[in-house]
N, C-alpha and C positions, 0 to 999 in steps of 0.2 A: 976446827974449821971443816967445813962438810964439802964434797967435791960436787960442783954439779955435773949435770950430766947434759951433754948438747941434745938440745929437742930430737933431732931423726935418731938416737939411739936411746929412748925412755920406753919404757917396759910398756908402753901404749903404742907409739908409732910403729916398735916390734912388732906386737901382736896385730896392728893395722896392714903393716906389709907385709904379714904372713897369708890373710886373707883378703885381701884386697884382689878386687879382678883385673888382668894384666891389662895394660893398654894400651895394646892390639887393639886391631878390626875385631869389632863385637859382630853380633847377629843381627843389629839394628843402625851399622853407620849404611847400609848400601842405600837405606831407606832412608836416611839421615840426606846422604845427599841428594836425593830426586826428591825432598822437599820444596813445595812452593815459595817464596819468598812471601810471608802473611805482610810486612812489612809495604813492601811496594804494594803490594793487592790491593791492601787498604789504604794507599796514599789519598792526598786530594784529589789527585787525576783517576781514582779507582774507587772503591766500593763509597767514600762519602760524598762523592758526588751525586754517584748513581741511584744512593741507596733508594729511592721512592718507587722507579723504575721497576723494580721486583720486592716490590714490600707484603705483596698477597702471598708470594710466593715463600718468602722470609716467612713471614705469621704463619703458614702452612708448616712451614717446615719446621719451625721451632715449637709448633704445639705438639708432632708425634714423633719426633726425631730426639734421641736422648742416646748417652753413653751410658756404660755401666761402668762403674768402679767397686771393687768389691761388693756388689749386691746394691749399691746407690743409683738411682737412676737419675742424672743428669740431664735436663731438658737442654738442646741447645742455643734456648732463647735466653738462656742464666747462665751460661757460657762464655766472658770476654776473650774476645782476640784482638784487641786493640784497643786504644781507649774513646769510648762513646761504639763497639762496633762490636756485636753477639757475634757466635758461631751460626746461627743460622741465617743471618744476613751475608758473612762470606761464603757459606756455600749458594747462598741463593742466587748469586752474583757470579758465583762459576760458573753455576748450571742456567741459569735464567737466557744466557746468550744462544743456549745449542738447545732450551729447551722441544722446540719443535723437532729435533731428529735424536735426543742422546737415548741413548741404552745402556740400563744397566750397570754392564761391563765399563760401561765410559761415566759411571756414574761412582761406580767402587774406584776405579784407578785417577778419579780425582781423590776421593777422600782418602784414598792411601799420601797422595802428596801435602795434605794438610798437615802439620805439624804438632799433635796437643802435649805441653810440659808437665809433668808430673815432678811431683817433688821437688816444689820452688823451683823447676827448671833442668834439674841434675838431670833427668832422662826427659828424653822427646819419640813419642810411641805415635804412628799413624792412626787417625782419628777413624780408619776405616776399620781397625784393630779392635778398636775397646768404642767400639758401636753393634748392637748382639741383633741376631738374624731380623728379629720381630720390628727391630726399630727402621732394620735396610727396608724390609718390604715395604713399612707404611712411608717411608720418604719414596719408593717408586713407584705407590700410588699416588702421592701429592704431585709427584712429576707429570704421570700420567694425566692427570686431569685436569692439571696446569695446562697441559699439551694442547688434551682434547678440547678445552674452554678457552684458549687462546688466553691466557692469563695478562 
């Protein structure tokens, strides 16, 4: 007769809780909670009603705005944040309201509150994070001249 062994004490879980990061406050819950809710954003009362409203602005944005993951460049018009609804239709829908006065600064500190999931969800990294300099600039010329053309 052979003894088993209870699952949390098998030569795997061992070596799991030996390396396993503790779970405490990481480097990324502060950021974790000044997250937007993408949920409500995108209700019926929010981004699919609106979405026509800023659709040049979306198309603008999702053609030179992309993430980087490991060397992959992610456009964010092939980006779900809900279902039937891109990343670059919900940023378009943040900004499109203040487009006439937003700067910059108020442009990064929304996309730090956007949420993007990696790894089926396990971590959630601000989308202003793993978006690389060359993609900021050309989404704050899209802004710019969204501005100046009264889009």
């Amino acid at each position: 007769v052979q003894a088993s062994r209870s699952p949390r004490h098998s030569p795997r879980n061992q070596l799991l809780h030996r390396i396993s990061v503790p779970r405490s406050k990481n480097q990324f819950s502060d950021m974790i909670d000044s997250f937007i809710d993408i949920a409500a954003f995108v209700s019926d009362e929010g981004i699919v009603q609106q979405r026509s409203q800023y659709a040049e602005l979306a198309q603008s944005i999702g053609r030179d705005a992309y993430v980087d993951i490991n060397g992959w460049k992610l456009y964010w018009k092939d980006i779900s944040v809900a279902k039937d609804v891109k990343l670059n239709e919900l940023v378009a829908q943040g900004i499109g309201p203040r487009l006439q006065r937003i700067q910059p600064s108020e442009i990064d500190d929304f996309l730090a509150k956007v949420p993007m999931s990696m790894g089926g969800g396990k971590t959630q990294v601000p989308l202003l994070s793993i978006t690389p300099r060359n993609a900021l600039r050309a989404l704050y010329d899209v802004v710019e001249d969204a501005a100046r053309d009264a889009w």
